[in-house]
C-alpha positions as CSV (number, residue, x, y, z in Angstrom):
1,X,-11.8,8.1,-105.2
2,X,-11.7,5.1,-103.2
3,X,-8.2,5.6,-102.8
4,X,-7.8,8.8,-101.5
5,X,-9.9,7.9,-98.8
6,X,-7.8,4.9,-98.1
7,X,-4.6,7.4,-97.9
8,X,-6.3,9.4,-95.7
9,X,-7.7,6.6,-93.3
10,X,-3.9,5.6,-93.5
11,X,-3.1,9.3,-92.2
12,X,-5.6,9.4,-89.7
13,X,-3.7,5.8,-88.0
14,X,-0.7,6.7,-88.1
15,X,-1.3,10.1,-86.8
16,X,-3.1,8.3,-84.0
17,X,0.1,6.0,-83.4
18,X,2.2,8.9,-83.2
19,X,-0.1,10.7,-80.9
20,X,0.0,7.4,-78.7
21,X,3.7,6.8,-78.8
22,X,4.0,10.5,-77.7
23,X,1.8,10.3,-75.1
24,X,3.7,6.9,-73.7
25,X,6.9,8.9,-74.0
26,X,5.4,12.0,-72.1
27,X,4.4,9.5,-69.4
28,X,7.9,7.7,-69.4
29,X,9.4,11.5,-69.0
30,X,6.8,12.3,-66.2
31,X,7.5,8.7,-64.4
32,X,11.3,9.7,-64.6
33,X,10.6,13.3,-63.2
34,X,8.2,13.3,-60.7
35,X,7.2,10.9,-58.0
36,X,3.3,9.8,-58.8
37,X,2.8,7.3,-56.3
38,X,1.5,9.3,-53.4
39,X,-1.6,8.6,-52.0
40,X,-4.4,9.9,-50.8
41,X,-5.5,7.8,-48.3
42,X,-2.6,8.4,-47.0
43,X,-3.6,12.5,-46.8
44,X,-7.0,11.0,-44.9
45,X,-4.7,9.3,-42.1
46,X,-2.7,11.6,-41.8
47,X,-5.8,14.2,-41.5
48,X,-7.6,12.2,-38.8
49,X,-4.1,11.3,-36.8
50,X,-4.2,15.8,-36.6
51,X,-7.1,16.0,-35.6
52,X,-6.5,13.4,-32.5
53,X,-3.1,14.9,-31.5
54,X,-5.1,18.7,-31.6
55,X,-7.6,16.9,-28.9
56,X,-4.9,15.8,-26.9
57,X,-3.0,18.4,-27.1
58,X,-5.7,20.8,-26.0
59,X,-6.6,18.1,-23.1
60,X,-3.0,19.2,-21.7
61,X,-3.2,22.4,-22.3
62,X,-6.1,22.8,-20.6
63,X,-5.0,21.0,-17.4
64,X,-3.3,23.1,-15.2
65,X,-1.4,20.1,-13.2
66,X,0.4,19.2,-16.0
67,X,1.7,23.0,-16.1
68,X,5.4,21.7,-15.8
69,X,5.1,19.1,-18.6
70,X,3.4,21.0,-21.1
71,X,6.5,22.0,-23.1
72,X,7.7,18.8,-22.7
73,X,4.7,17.1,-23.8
74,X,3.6,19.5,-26.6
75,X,7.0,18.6,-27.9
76,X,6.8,14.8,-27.6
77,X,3.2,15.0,-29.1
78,X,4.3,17.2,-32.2
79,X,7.6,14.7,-33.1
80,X,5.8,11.8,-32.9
81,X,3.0,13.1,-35.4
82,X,5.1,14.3,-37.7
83,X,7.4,10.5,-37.4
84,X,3.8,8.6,-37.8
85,X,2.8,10.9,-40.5
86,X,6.2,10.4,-42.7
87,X,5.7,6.7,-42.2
88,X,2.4,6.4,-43.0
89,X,3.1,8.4,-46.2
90,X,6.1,6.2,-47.1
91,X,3.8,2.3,-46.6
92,X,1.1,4.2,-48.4
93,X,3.5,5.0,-51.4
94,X,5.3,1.8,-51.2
95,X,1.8,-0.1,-51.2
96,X,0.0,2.2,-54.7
97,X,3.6,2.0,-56.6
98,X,3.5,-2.1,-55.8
99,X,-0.3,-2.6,-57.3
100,X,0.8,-0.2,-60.6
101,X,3.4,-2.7,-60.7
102,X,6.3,0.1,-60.6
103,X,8.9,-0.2,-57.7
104,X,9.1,2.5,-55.1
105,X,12.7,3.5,-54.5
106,X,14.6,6.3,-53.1
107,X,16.8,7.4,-56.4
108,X,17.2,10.9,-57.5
109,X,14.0,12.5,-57.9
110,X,12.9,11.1,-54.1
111,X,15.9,12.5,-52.7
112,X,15.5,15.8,-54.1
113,X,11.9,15.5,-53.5
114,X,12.7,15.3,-50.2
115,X,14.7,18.1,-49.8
116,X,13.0,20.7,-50.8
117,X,10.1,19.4,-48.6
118,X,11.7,19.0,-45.5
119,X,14.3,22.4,-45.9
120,X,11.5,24.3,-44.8
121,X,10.0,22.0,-42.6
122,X,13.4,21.8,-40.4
123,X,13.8,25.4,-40.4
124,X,10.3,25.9,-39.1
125,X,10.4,23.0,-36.7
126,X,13.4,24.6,-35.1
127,X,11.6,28.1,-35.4
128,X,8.8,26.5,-33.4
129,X,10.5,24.7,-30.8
130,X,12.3,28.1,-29.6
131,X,9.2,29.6,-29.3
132,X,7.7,27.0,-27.5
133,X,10.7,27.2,-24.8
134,X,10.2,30.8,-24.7
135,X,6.7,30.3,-23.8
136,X,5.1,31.8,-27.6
137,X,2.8,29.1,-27.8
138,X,0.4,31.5,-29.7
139,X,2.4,32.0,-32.9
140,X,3.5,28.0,-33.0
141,X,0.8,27.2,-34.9
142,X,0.6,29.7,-37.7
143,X,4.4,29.2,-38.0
144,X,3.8,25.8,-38.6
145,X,1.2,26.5,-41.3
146,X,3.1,28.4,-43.0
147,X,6.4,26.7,-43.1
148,X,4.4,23.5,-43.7
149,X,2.4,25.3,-47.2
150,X,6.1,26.5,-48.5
151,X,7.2,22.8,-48.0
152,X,4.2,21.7,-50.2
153,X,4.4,24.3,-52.9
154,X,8.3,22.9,-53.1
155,X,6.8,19.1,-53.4
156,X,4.3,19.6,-56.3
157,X,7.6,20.7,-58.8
158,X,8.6,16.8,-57.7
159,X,4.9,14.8,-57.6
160,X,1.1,16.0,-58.2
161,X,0.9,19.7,-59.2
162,X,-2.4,20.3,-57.3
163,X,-0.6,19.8,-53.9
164,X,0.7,23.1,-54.5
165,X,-3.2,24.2,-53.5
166,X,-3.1,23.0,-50.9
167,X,-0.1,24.3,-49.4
168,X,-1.7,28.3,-50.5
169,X,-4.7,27.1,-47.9
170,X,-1.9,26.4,-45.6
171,X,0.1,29.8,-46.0
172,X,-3.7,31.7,-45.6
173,X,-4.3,29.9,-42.7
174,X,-1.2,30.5,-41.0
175,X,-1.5,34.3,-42.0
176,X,-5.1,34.7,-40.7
177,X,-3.9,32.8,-37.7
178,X,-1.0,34.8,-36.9
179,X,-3.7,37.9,-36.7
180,X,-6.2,35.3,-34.7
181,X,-3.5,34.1,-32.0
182,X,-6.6,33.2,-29.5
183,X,-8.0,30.4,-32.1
184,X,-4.6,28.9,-32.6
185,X,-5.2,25.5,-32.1
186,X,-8.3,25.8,-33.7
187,X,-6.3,26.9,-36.8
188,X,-3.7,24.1,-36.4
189,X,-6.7,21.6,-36.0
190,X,-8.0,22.7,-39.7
191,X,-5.3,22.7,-41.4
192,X,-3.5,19.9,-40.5
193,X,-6.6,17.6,-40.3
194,X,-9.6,19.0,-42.0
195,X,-7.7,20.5,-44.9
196,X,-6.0,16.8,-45.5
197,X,-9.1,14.7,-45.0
198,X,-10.8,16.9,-47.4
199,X,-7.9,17.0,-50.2
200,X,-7.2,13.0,-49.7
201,X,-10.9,12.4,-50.6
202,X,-10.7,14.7,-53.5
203,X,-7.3,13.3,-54.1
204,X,-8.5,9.6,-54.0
205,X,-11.7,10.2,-56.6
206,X,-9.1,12.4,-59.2
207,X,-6.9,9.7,-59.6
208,X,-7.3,6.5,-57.8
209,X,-10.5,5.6,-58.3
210,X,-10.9,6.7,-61.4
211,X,-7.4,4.5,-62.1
212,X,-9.4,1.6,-60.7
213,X,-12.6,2.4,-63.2
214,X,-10.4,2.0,-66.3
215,X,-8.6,-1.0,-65.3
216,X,-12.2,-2.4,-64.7
């Protein structure tokens, strides 16, 4: 009697050890796959640094003197968001893969990470910039929404799955804007920074704090 419990406490271990040694494979495949050292803090930056350049940009829109630079400037204001944004998403990455002690490195899986993000992101960008010249400022914005949620759905087949929701909050934003041209900015404003300092938060207490709890 006694040993047949003993065989199957033996069982029970070693079908725990092969669960565990499963689960550290999975996690070695997942590592090798998909890029997991996103942030969501960076999300919040980025979220708030939208919401400023929306301000500003609807501070020179609304000022009719600056009528001649307003292509110019919208322009200006739009690349260097998007070059601070990439940046901040890059030291953010760098700085989480350095404290899980794992070495953030453009191989394989970045690279192709990277293309499918920014594919549609350059298309729309160019999209966007011809309408801007030919003075469509109304339909900029739910272009860039929804460019901007295709290029998300493509990133969460290479890092967190649940980015993909929020790039469908991107592409029904852009719709509904494109039917709302008036509220534009408005639009632009939520989605961009809103809809980022929202998920970053959630983002942040999903994984990263809830990383820090266990190592505690």
């Amino acid at each position: 009697m006694h040993y047949k419990v003993l065989l199957k406490l033996i069982i029970s271990m070693e079908n725990k050890e092969v669960i565990n040694t499963l689960s550290e494979i999975r996690n070695m495949m997942e590592r090798s796959t998909k890029v997991l050292s996103l942030s969501g803090v960076s999300a919040v930056v980025i979220g708030f640094l939208a919401i400023v350049a929306a301000v500003v940009a609807n501070n020179i829109l609304e000022n009719d003197w600056l009528h001649v630079y307003k292509v110019r400037s919208l322009i200006v204001i739009a690349i260097s968001l998007f070059i601070i944004c990439f940046m901040t998403i890059i030291f953010f990455s760098k700085r989480k893969a350095e404290k899980n002690g794992l070495r953030f490195k453009f191989d394989r899986t970045v690279q192709k990470m990277l293309w499918n993000f920014f594919l549609p992101l350059i298309i729309g960008g160019v999209l966007c910039v011809g309408l801007i010249y030919q003075g469509h400022y109304g339909l900029t914005s739910s272009f860039m929404l929804i460019f901007y949620g295709l290029a998300l759905v493509n990133l969460s087949n290479f890092t967190f799955s649940n980015i993909k929701y929020l790039g469908y909050v991107q592409l029904v934003l852009g719709l509904v804007d494109f039917l709302m041209i008036h509220h534009s900015l408005l639009f632009w404003m939520i989605g961009f920074g809103v809809c980022h300092v929202v998920y970053g938060i959630i983002f942040y207490f999903m994984y990263e704090r809830k990383k820090k709890g266990e190592e505690c």
